[in-house]
N, C-alpha and C positions, 0 to 999 in steps of 0.2 A: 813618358812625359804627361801624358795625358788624367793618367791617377793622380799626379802629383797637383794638376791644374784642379783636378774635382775635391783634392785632399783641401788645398787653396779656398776655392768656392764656399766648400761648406763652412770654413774659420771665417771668411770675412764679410760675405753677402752685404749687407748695409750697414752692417757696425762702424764701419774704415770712416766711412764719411757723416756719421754721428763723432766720432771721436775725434776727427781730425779737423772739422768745418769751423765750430765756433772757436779753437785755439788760432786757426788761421785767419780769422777774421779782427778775433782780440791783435795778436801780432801785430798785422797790417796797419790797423786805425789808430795805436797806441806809438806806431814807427812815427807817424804827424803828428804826434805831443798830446793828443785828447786822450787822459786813461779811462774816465766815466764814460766815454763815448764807445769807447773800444769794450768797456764791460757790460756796458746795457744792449750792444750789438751783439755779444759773443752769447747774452743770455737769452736775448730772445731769439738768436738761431735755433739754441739748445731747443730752447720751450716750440718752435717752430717744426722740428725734426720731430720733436717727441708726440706733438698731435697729428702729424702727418703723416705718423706710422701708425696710431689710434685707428685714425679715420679711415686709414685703407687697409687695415687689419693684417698690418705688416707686425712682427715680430718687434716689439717696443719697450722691452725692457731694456736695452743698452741703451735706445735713446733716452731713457727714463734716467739712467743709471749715469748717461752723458750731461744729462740737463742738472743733475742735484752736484753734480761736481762741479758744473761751471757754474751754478748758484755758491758754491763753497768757493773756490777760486775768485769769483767776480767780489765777492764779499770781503775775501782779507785782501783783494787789490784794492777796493772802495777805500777799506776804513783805515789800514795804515798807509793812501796814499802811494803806493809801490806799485808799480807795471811788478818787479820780480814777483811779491807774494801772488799774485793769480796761477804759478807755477811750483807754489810752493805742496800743494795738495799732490801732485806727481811725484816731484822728489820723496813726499812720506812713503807715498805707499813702493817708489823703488825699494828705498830704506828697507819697506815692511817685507817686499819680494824678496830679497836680498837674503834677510834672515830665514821668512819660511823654508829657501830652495837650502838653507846651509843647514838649516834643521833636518831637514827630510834626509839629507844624504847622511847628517851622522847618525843621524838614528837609522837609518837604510832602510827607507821609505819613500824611494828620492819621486819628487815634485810632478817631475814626468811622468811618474806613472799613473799618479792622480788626475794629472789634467788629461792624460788619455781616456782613464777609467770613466770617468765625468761627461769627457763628448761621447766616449764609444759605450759604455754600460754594460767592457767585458769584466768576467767575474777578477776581484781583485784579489785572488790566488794567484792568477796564472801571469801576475805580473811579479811576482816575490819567487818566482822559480828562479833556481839557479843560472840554467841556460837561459834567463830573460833579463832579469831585475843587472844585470851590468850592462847593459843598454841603453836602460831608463836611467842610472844613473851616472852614465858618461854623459848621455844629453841636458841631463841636469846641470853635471859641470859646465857644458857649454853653456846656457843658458844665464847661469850664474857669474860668470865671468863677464860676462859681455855688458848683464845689469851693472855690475860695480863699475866698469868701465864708462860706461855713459853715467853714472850717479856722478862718479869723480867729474867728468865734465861741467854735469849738471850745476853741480854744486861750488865748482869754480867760480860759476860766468852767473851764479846766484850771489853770491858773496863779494862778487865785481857790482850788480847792481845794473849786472848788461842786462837787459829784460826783452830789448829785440833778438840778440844771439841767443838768447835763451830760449827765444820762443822759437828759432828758427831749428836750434837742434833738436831740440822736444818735437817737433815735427821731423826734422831728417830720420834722428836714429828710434822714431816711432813704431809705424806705420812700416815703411820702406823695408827698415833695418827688420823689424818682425818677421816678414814678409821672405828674406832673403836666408834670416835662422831657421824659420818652419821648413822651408824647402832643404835646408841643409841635416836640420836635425831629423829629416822623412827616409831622405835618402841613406842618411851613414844610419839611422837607425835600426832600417829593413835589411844593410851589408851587416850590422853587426850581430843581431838576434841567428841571420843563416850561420853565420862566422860561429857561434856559440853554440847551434846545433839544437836548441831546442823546439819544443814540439808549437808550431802555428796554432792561435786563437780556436781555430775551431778542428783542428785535431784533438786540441786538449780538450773543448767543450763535448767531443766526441767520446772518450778517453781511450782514442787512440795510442797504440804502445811504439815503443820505438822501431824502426826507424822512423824519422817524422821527414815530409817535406818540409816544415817550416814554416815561418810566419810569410807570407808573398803579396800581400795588401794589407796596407793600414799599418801604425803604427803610435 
């Protein structure tokens, strides 16, 4: 339990509440009728968060990265007058999620094992071995699946012109929902790499032969 808590830790640190802060603020003030009120608050949390990490020499590019999207969102709610469009920059890049994880898998290259490579900086051989690479890419499928399923929601209650319910599930199946896939895709992914038999990160970085213990942290 405890790895999985530190696995947790190192994905979310201050990002969660960069990401989540100025949508729920927009939400809230926009549910009483004001949408310029609702986006000029939701902008200057962003811009709030993102000098607050400057200034304490907090890790600040996801605020940074949090503040130009709610400048992009706050802007096509401005100008076509829509609470929906400030949610519209989310649904693209599901869309754009959507296709890279379904890219990765046909080309068999799936997703996961990129966004592993990226936080962990193992060499990206030893994800394309045969005892590995069907693990990355069953989490893949997971992953994938779950995006189209909230997209479909999304873009329901988009096309309704609900822009409260919108905001509110954009927050449920966020954050929460992430939170609840990382823990699942840690876990069945460390049962399925042993289940496949092949050699753990630093057996192979070892080039240890077989038999291997296997992969037993990290994933």
């Amino acid at each position: 339990m405890q790895e999985i808590l530190d696995e947790l830790k190192s994905v979310l640190s201050g990002k969660t509440l960069d990401a989540i802060f100025p949508p729920l603020i927009f939400v809230i003030v926009n549910a009483f009728g004001n949408l310029n009120l609702a986006a000029i608050l939701a902008l200057l949390i962003a811009a709030a968060l993102t000098t607050f990490r400057v200034i304490k020499k907090q890790p600040w590019k996801y605020a940074l990265g949090g503040f130009v999207g709610v400048v992009i969102a706050s802007a096509l709610a401005y100008f076509t007058k829509s609470a929906t469009s400030y949610f519209l920059p989310a649904l693209i890049s599901s869309a754009f999620l959507v296709l890279a994880a379904t890219l990765s898998i046909i080309l068999g290259k799936p997703l996961a094992a990129w966004t592993s490579h990226l936080i962990r900086a193992w060499p990206i051989a030893w994800y394309w071995l045969p005892q590995v690479k069907p693990a990355y890419t069953e989490v893949t499928l997971l992953w994938t699946f779950l995006i189209v399923v909230r997209l479909a929601v999304q873009v329901q209650l988009y096309l309704a012109g609900d822009a409260t319910s919108l905001g509110w599930t954009n927050l449920i199946l966020g954050w929460p929902i992430t939170i609840i896939v990382l823990i699942i895709s840690y876990i069945y992914g460390i049962w399925r790499l042993h289940k496949l038999g092949g050699p753990g990160i630093d057996e192979y970085n070892a080039g240890k032969l077989p038999p291997w213990v296997g992969q037993t942290r990290g994933f």
